[in-house]
Structure formats: structure tokens, C-alpha cells
N, C-alpha and C positions, 0 to 999 in steps of 0.2 A: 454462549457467552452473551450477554446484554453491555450495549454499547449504548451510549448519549453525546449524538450528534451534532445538536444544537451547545456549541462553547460557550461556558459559564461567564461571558464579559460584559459588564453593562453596556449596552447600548451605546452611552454617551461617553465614555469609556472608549470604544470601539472609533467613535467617531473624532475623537481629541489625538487616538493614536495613529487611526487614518494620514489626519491633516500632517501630524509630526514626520509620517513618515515621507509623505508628500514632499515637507520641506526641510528632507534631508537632517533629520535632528537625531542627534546622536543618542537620545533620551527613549525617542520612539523605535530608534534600533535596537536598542539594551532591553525595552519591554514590548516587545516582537519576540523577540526569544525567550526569554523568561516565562512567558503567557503561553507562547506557542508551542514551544519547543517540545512538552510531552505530547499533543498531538499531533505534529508531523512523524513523531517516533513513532508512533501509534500505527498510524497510517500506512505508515515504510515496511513495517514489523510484520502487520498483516500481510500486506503485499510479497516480501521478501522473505517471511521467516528471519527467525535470532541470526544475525550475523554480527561477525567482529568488527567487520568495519560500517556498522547502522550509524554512528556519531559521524559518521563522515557524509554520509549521504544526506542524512540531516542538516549538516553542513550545505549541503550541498542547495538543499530546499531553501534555507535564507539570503545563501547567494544569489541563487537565483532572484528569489523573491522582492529583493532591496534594488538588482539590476531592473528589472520591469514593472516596478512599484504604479509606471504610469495607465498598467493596466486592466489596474483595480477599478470596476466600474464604480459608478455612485447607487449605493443600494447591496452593494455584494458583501458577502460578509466576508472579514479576515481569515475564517477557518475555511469556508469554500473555497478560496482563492488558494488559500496554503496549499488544501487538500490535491487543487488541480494540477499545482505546481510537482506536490511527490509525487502523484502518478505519473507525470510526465518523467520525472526523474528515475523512479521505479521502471517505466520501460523502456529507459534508453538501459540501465544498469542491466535490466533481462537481456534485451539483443546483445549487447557486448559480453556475457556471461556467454550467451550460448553460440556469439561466433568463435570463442576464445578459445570453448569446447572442442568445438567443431574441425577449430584450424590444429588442436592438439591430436596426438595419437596416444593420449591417456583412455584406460579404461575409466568408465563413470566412477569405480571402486577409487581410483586413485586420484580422486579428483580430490581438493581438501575438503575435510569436511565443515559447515558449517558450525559457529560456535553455540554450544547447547545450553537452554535455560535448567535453571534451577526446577527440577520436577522430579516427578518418580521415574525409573526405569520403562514403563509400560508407555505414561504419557511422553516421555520424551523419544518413545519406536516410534509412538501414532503419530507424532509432530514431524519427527522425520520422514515417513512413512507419505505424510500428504504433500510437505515440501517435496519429494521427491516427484510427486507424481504430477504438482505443478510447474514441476522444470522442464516435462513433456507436454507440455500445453503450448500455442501459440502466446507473443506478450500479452494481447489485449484482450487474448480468451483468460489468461489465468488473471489479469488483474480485475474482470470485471468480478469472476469465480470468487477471488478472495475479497474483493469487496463486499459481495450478497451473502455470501457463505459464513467467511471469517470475521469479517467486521460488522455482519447484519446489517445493510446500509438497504435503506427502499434502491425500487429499481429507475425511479425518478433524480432519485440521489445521484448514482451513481450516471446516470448521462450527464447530469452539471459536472464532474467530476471529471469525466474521458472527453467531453466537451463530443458528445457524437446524441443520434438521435435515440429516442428511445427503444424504436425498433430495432437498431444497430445493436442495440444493449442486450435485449430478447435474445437477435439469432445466437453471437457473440457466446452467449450464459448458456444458453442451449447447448451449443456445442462443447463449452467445454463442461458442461454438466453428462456430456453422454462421454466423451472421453474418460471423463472421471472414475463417471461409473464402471466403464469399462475395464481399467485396470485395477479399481479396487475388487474385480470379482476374481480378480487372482492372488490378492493381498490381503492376509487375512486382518493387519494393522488394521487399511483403508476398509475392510467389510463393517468390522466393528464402531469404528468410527463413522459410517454411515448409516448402522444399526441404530444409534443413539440418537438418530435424528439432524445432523448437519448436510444433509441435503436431499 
């Protein structure tokens, strides 16, 4: 899948909505969302897979993001700052998914399932298929995975993003690059799908 990272917002644009949002203006709320809002979905989607309640989490991203508006540096771009904000939000959603797990005595089978996008039967096993195998991942192994992997993000990218160093990013992707590997050699979904070249 080919992704484009750099957000189509002019410059000065960027910079008009900055200050708005600075000074609390209801104008530069309404177009923060509007602007933003399919790339924090974006974001969350990769990281998380189709879920039912993505709109909420998304939600979740502008809250946050309007609460600590004061920590937009001068120079950083509005979609970086977004982006670092879902990922943060994206691993608190994974630890509480998998202590929720944890403290249940549901088999994984009975767990609900997430909600499925419009595809074919095959693409939508493989989707399942890699979801599944990133719910066995540590958070910060599978979000950096679905970062590099699923969103195609450089691996410079993706340390702005986890706000860690770039080595951090290496071991981190490594690791869950050999996990990965691991359980797609027993899943014939996961083979194929690494057949075709996604990792």
C-alpha cells in the first residue's frame, strides 16, 4: 500500500490554524477536525485494525489534542503532533484490551470480534489473520510493526512518532519482525501475506 505522509495543508494555512488553536477559537477547532480527522483515522486503523468503535478513539485524538495544544512546538507540523498523539492513544487502547483479556476467562474465540471492512472473503482472513497476530505482540513492538509495515512510514518517521530513539525503533521492529515471522510459519493466511512482500 503507498501512503503520503507529508499533509496536503498549506503551509500558511497550517500556520493561521496553529495560532487559532492556540487562542482557543472555535473556527480553528471545527477546521482541526475537518482537515485532520481522516488522518488520525488513518493512523489508528493501521495501528488497531477496523474497529467499531475507531470514531471514538478518534475522538479521543482531538481531545486529547485541544487539552495539550500548548505542546505543539514552533516548527512541528500539525499532522506529526496528531500522529504522536494516536499513537499514544493507540497504546494505552492495546494495554487495556489485553489486561481486559487477561483478567477475562474467555477463550480468544469468544472474544468479540472486530468489525470487518468491505473486501473479499480471502482479504478479509489475511486482515484478520495479521490483526490477530499483532494482538500477540508487546504495544510498542506491534505499533512500531504497524507503522513500518502497514502504514510504510521511514524508520526516522516513526521515532518522531513513539517520541523514542531511533535505535529504540530497530530493536523494538526487530523483535516484532521475528515474532511475526514466527507465527506466520504456521499460518498459512500470514505466509502468504508475507509472500507478497510486506515484510
Amino acid at each position: 500500500m503507498t501512503t503520503t505522509h507529508v499533509f496536503p495543508i498549506p503551509e500558511s494555512k497550517e500556520h493561521a490554524l496553529v495560532d487559532g488553536l492556540r487562542g482557543k477559537k472555535s473556527w480553528a477547532e471545527r477546521e482541526l477536525l475537518v482537515d485532520y480527522r481522516p488522518y488520525a483515522a488513518r493512523v489508528l486503523c493501521r495501528m488497531l485494525g477496523p474497529r467499531s468503535d475507531l470514531d471514538d478513539l478518534v475522538h479521543d485524538v482531538f481531545v486529547r489534542a485541544l487539552e495539550c495544544i500548548e505542546r505543539l512546538e514552533p516548527g512541528q507540523s500539525i499532522a506529526g503532533w496528531l500522529g504522536a498523539i494516536a499513537v499514544f492513544i493507540a497504546r494505552e487502547d492495546i494495554r487495556r484490551h489485553k489486561r481486559r483479556r487477561w483478567l477475562s476467562f474467555f477463550s480468544f474465540d469468544a472474544l468479540p470480534e472486530r468489525e470487518s471492512v468491505e473486501a473479499s472473503p480471502e482479504i478479509s482472513r489475511a486482515l484478520s489473520a495479521v490483526y490477530e497476530a499483532l494482538d500477540t505482540l508487546e504495544p510498542d513492538e506491534r505499533i512500531v510493526f504497524s507503522l513500518r509495515h502497514l502504514d510504510e512510514r521511514k524508520l526516522e518517521e516513526i521515532a518522531d512518532l513513539v517520541e523514542c530513539s531511533l535505535a529504540t525503533v530497530k530493536r523494538r521492529l526487530a523483535r516484532a519482525d521475528t515474532a511475526f515471522a514466527e507465527r506466520a510459519a504456521n499460518d498459512l493466511w500470514l505466509a502468504d501475506w508475507l509472500a507478497e512482500g510486506h515484510l
